[in-house]
C-alpha positions as CSV (number, residue, x, y, z in Angstrom):
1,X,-105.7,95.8,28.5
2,X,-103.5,92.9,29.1
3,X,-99.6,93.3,30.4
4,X,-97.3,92.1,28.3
5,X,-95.8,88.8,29.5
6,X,-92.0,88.3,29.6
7,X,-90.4,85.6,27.7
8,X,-89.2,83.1,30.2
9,X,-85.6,83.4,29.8
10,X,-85.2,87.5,29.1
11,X,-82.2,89.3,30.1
12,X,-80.8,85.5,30.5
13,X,-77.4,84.3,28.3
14,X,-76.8,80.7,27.8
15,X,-74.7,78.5,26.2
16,X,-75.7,75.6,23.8
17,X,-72.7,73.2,22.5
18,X,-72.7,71.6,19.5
19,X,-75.1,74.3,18.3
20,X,-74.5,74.1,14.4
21,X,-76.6,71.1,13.7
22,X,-79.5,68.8,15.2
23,X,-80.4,68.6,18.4
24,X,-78.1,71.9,19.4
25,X,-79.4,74.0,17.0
26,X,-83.0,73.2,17.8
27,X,-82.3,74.2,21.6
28,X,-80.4,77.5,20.8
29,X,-83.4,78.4,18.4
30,X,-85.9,77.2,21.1
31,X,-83.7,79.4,23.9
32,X,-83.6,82.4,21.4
33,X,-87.2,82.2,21.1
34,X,-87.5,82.1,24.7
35,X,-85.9,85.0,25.0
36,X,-81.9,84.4,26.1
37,X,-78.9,85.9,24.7
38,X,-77.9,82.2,23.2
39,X,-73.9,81.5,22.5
40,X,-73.9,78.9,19.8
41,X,-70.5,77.4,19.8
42,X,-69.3,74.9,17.4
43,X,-66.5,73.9,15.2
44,X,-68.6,73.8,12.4
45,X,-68.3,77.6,10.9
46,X,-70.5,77.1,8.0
47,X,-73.9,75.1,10.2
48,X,-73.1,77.9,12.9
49,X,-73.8,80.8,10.3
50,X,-77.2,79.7,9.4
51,X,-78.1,80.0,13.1
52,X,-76.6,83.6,13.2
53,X,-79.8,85.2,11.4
54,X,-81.9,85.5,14.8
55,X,-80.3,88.4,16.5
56,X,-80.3,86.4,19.7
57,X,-78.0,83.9,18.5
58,X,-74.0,84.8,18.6
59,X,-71.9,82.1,17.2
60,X,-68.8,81.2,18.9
61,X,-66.6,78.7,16.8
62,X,-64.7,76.3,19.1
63,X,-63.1,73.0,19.2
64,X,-64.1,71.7,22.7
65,X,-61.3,68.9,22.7
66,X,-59.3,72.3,22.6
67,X,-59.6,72.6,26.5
68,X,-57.5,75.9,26.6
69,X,-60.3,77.2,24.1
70,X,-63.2,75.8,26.4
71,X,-61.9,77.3,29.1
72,X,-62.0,80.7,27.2
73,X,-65.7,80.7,26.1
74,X,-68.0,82.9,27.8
75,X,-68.5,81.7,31.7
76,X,-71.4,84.5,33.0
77,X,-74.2,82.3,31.2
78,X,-77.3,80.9,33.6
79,X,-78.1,78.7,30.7
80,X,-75.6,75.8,30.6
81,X,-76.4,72.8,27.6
82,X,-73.7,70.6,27.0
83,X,-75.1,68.6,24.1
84,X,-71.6,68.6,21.8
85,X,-71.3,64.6,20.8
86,X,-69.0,62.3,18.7
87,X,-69.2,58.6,18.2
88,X,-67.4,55.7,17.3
89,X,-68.2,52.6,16.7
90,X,-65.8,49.0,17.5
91,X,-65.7,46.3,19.3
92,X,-63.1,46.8,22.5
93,X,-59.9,44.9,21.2
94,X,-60.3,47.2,17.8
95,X,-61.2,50.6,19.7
96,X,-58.1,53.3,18.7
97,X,-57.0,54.9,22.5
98,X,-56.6,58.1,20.9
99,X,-60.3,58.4,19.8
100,X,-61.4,56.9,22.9
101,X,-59.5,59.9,24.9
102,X,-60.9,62.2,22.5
103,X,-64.4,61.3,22.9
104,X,-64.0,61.5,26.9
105,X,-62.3,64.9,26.3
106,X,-65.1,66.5,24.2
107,X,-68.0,64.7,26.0
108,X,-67.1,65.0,29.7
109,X,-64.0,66.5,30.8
110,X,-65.5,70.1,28.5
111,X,-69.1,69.4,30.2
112,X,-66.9,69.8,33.6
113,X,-65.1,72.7,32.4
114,X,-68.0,74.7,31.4
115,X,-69.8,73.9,34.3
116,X,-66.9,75.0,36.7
117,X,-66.6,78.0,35.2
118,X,-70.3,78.9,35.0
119,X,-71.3,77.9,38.4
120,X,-69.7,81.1,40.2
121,X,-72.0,83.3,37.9
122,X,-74.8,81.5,38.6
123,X,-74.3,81.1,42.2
124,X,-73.8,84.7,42.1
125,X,-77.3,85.8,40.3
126,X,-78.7,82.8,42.8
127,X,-80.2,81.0,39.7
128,X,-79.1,78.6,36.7
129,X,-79.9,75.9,34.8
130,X,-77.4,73.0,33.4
131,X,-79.6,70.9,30.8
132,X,-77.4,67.8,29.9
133,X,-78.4,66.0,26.6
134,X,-77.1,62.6,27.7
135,X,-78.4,59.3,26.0
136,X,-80.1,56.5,26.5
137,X,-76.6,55.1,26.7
138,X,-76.0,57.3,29.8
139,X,-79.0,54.3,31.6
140,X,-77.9,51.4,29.7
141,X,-74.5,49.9,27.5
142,X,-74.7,48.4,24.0
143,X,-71.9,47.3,22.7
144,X,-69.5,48.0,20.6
145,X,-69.9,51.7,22.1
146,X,-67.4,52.0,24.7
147,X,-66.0,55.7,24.3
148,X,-69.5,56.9,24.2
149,X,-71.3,54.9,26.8
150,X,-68.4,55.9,29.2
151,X,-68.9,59.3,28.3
152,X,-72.6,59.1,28.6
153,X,-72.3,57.0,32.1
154,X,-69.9,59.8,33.5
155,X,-72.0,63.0,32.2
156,X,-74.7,61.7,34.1
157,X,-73.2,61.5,37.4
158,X,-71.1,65.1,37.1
159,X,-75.2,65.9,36.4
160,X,-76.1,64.4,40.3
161,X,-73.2,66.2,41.4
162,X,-73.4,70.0,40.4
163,X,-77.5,69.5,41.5
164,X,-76.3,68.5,45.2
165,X,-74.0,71.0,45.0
166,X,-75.9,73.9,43.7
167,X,-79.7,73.2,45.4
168,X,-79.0,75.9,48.2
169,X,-77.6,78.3,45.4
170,X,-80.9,78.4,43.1
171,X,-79.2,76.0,40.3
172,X,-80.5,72.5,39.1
173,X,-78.8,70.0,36.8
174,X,-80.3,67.6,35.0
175,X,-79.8,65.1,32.3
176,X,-82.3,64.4,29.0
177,X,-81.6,60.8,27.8
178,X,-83.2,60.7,23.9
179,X,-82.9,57.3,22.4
180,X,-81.8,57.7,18.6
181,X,-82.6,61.6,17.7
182,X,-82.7,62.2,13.6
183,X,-79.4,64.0,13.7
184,X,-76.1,63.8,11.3
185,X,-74.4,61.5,14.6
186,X,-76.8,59.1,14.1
187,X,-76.9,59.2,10.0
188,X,-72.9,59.3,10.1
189,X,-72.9,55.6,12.1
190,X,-75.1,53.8,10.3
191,X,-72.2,52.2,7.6
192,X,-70.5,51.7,11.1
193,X,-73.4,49.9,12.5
194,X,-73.7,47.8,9.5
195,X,-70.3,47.3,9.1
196,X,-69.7,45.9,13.0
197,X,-73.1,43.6,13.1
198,X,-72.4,42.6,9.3
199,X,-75.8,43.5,8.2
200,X,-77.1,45.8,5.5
201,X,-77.2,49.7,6.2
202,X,-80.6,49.6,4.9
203,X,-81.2,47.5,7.6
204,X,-79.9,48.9,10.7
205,X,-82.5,51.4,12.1
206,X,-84.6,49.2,12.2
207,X,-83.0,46.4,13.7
208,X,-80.4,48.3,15.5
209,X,-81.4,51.5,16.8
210,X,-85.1,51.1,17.0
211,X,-85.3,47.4,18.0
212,X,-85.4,47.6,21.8
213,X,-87.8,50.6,21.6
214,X,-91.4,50.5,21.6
215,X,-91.8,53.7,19.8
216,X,-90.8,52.6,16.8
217,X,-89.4,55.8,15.2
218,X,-86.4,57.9,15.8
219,X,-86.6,61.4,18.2
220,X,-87.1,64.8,16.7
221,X,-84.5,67.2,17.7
222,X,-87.5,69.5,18.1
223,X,-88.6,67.2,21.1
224,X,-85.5,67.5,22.7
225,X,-85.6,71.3,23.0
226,X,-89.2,70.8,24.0
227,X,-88.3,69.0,26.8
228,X,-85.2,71.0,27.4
229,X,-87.6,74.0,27.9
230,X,-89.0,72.4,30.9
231,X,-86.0,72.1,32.7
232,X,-85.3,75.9,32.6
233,X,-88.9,76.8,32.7
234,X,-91.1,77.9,35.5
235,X,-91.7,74.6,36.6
236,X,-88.0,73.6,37.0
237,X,-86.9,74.6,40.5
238,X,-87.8,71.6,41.9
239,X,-86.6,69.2,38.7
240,X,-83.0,68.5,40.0
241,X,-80.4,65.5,40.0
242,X,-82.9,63.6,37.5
243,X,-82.7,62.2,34.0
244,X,-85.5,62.5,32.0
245,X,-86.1,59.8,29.5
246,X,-87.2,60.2,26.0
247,X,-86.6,56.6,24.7
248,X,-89.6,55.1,23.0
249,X,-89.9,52.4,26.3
250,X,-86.0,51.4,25.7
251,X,-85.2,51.0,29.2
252,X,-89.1,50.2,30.5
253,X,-87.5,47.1,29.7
């Protein structure tokens, strides 16, 4: 008779951000169904509860440019995925300060929060995993996208830094850097898309977000969380201080 195997991640907890929708609720699905304890936090009550079915999954409701309440969420986690996003989209003269701030708070400074206070548990268990979903935009700029590609830029090096840090302690970091994923971000700016390169919104998948890919399509969330998988599976002591592309050729130019 053949043993039972153990699900990858069992008697592991982790944390998703931006869980309630997209790309974040396909990894805490993907993480349940590996077997972690998955805390799905969100400000978005309602998308949050449709993840609570699976026993595995505990919502937490949080506003991470709330940085008192980011430093409360649960820190003993080895499963760190900061994947919460926001965008805007203006040219540099136009850009409000207050969004740009706000975008940096939600999209790096809570990234470093989590991280700092989940690094002591893992350190402790000697084993963790920090899976960032940064962006294309974390490799290269477009414009009109300063908040974001700021954001992006610095998540990627806090990424390089935790791995250096954490290599003798059992814990990687790395980055995932989708190009345009079929999420409600990417829906939400396409009247701002059309709106700052006066074109049609009919028109600007096409000839905005998929026009330096070669993959002419936009990315699954599903694929995301497939690749996430790898990074905290048994092939990811090694994978550390990286970011793994999943642009459709964007920057093989």
């Amino acid at each position: 008779m053949t043993a039972a195997v153990s699900p990858p991640l069992a008697d592991r907890r982790a944390l998703v951000t931006g869980a309630a929708s997209g790309i974040g609720a396909a990894l805490a699905e993907r993480l349940a169904a590996d077997g972690a304890h998955v805390f799905a936090v969100d400000r978005d009550e309602p998308g949050l509860a449709a993840l609570a079915a699976d026993a595995r999954v505990e919502p937490v409701v949080c506003d991470l440019s709330d940085l008192d309440a980011v430093d409360a969420l649960p820190a003993d986690v080895d499963v760190l995925v900061n994947n919460a996003g926001l965008q805007h989209v203006a040219p540099i003269p136009e850009f409000d300060p207050d969004r740009f701030s706000l975008i940096l708070r939600v999209m790096l400074e809570a990234p470093f929060r989590l991280a700092r206070r989940a690094l002591p548990h893992m350190y402790g268990r000697g084993w963790g995993r920090v899976v960032n979903i940064s962006s294309v935009h974390g490799l290269r700029a477009s414009p009109f996208k300063s908040a974001y590609v700021s954001a992006k830029h610095g998540l990627e090096g806090l990424s390089k830094v935790i791995a250096l840090e954490g290599a003798d302690r059992g814990v990687t970091s790395n980055c995932i850097d989708p190009a345009y994923v079929r999420t409600p971000l990417v829906e939400r700016q396409i009247a701002d898309q059309a709106r700052t390169h006066g074109i049609d919104p009919g028109s600007v998948v096409e000839r905005v977000m998929l026009a330096p890919a070669a993959v002419k399509r936009l990315v699954e969330p599903q694929e995301v969380a497939e690749l996430a998988a790898v990074l905290y599976g048994p092939a990811s002591a090694s994978i550390t201080g990286t970011s793994l592309s999943m642009d459709g050729g964007w920057t093989a130019h």
